[in-house]
C-alpha positions in Angstrom: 0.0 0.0 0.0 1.5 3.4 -1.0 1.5 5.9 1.8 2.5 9.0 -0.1 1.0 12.3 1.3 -0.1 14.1 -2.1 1.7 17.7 -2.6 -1.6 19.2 -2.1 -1.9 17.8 0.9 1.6 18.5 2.6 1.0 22.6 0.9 -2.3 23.1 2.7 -0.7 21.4 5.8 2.5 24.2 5.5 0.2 26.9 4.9 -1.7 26.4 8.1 1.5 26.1 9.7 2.3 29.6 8.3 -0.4 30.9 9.0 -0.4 30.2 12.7 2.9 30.8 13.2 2.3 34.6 11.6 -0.9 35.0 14.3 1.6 33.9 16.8 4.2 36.2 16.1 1.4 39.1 15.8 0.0 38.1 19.0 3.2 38.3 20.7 4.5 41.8 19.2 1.4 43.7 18.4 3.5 45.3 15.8 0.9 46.8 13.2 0.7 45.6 10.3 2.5 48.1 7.9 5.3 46.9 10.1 5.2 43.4 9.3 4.7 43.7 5.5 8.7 45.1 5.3 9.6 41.7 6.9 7.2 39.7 4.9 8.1 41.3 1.7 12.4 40.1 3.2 10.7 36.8 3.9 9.5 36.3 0.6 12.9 37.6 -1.3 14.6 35.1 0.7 12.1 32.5 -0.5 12.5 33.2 -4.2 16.5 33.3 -3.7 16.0 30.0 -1.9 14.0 28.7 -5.0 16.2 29.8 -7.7 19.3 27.8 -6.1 16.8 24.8 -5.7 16.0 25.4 -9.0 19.7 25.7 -10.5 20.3 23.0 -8.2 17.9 20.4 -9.8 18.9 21.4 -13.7 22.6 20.8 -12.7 21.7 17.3 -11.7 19.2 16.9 -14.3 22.1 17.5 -16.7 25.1 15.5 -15.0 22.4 12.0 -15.1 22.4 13.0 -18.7 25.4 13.1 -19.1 26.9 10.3 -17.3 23.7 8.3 -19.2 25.6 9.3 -22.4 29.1 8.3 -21.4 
């Protein structure tokens, strides 16, 4: 029997974690919220830079199986 969580599954799962976690942090800081957009807008650079070397990553490796295929 195949016990894989489907992506959908594990994404909804992360974005309740997220969003907890951000009520969590707003509960505890009462920082207002034009406050927290500067750190969310960080937060999601740092997520794109993160997914462009996962990215890069995953086409080097992509290409070396290729090529080690070939030889």
């Amino acid at each position: 029997m195949d016990n894989k969580i489907p992506l959908s599954v594990i994404m909804e799962n992360a974005r309740g974690k997220l969003i907890q976690a951000y009520n969590q942090v707003l509960d505890e800081t009462k920082l207002p919220a034009y406050l927290m957009e500067g750190m969310l807008l960080e937060l999601l650079s740092e997520t794109r830079n993160r997914k462009n070397l996962e990215l890069i990553s995953d086409i080097n490796a992509m290409q070396n199986k290729e090529n080690a295929e070939e030889a």
